[in-house]
C-alpha positions as CSV (number, residue, x, y, z in Angstrom):
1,X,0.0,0.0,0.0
2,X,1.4,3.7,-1.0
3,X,0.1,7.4,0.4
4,X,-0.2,10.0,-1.6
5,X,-0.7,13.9,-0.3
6,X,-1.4,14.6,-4.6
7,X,-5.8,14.6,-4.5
8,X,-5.0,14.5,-8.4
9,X,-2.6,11.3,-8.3
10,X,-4.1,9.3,-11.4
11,X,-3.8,6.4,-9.1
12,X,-6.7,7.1,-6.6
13,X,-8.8,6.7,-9.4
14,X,-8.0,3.0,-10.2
15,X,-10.3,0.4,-9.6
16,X,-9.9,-1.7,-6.6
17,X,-7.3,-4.6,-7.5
18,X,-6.2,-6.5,-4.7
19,X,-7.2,-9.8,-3.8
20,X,-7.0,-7.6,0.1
21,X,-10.0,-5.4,-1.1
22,X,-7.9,-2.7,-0.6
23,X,-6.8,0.0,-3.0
24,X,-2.9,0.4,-3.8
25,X,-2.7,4.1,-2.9
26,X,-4.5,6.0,-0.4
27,X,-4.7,9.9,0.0
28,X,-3.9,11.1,3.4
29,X,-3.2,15.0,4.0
30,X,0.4,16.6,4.2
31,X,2.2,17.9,6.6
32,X,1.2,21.5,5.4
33,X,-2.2,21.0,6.1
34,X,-2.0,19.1,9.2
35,X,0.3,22.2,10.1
36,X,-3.1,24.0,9.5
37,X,-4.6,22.3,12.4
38,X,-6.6,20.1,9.7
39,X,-6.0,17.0,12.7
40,X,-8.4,15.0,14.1
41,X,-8.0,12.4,16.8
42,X,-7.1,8.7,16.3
43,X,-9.7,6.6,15.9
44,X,-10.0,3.2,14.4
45,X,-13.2,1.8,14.8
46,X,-16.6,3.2,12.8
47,X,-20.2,1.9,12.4
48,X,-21.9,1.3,9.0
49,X,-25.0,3.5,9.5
50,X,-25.9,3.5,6.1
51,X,-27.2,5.9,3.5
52,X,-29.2,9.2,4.7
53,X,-32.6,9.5,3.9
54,X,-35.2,12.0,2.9
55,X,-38.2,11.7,5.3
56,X,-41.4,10.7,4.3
57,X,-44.0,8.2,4.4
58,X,-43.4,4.3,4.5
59,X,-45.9,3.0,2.3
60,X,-46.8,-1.6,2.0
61,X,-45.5,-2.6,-1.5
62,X,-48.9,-4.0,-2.2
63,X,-50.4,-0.4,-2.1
64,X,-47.9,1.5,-3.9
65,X,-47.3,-0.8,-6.8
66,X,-51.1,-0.9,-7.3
67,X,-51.3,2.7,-8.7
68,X,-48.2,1.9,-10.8
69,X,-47.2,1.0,-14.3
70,X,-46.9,-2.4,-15.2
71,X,-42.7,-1.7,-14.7
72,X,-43.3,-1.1,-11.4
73,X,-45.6,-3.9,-10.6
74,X,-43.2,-6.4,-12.4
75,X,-40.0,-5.3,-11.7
76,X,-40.5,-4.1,-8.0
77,X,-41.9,-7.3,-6.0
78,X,-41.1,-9.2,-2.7
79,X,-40.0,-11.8,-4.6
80,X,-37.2,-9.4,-5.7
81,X,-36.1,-8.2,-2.2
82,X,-38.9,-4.7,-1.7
83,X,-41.2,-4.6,0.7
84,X,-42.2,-0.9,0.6
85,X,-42.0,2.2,-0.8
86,X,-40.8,5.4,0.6
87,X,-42.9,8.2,-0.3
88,X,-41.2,11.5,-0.7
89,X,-42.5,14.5,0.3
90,X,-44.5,17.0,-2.1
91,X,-41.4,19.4,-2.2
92,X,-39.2,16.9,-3.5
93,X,-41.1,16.4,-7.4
94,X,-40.6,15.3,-10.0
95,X,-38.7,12.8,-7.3
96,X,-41.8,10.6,-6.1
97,X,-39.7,8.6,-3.7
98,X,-37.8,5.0,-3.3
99,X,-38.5,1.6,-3.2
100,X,-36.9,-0.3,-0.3
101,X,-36.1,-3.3,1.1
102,X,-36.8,-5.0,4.3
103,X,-33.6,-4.4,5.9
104,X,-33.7,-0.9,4.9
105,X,-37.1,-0.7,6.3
106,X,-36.4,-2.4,9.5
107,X,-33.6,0.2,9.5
108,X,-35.4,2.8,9.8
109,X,-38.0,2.3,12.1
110,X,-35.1,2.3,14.5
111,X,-33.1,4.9,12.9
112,X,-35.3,7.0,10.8
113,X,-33.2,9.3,8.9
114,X,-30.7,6.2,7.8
115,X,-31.4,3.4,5.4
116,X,-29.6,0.2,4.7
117,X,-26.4,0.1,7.1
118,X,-25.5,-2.7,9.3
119,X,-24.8,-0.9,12.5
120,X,-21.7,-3.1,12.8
121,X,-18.6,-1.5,14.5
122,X,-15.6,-2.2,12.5
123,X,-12.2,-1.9,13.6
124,X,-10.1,-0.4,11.1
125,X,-8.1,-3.5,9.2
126,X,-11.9,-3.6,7.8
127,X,-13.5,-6.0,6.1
128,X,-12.2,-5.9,2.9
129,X,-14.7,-3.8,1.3
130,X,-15.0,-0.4,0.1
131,X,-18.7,1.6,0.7
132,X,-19.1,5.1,0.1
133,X,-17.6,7.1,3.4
134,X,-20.8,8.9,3.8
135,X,-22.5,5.7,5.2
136,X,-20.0,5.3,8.4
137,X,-19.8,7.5,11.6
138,X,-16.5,7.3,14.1
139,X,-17.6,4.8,16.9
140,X,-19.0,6.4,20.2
141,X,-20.0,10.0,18.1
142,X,-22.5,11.0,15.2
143,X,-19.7,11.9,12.7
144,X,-19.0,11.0,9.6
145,X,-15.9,9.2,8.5
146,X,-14.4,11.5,6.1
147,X,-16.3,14.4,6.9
């Protein structure tokens, strides 16, 4: 594994090749900015809360496929993993909403403004898989990795 403190190094942008999961290069910042007081503290474990959310109404599949086209009624079914459809609000058209799956909706009846995440705490060494940042806060806070 190499660092880079170059945000245009050609290499960050290389898909993810080894066996590890893990990318060949990572950016970290230099010693000019962290002389900037761009420093956070150590921490190495996160938890996969998963993707925010608009708010909005959680509506059965059964009812919101029946005023749909025939797309919709074939293409989103249990047997394919939904089981609802999140409704967006008014303000949000032409966006109507999003069609979910159980674990996203179990998800957020306990954590409403997050969908799909795991809540498992990771310890960095990871699990050999890269997710966008934006679905993990630092363990024991509500921040986001890479915020």
């Amino acid at each position: 594994m190499s660092l880079t403190t170059d945000p245009n190094d050609p290499r960050l942008k290389e898909a993810q090749k080894n066996v590890t999961g893990q990318h060949d290069i990572y950016l970290v910042l230099s010693d000019e900015e962290r002389a900037k007081g761009f420093v956070r503290p150590y921490r190495d474990s996160y938890i996969h809360q998963g993707r925010k959310v608009e708010t909005g109404e959680i509506i059965p599949l059964e009812i919101a496929v029946a005023d749909m086209s025939d797309y919709c009624k074939t293409n989103y079914t249990k047997e394919n993993g939904y089981a609802a459809f999140l409704k967006y609000p008014a303000d949000r058209s032409p966006l109507t909403g999003k069609f979910l799956t159980q674990d996203e909706v179990d998800a957020m009846r306990d954590r409403k403004e997050y969908a799909g995440g795991c809540w498992t705490v990771t310890k960095m060494g990871g699990c050999n898989k890269h997710l966008p940042v934006g679905e993990f806060v630092w363990k024991g806070t509500n921040e986001l990795v890479g915020s």
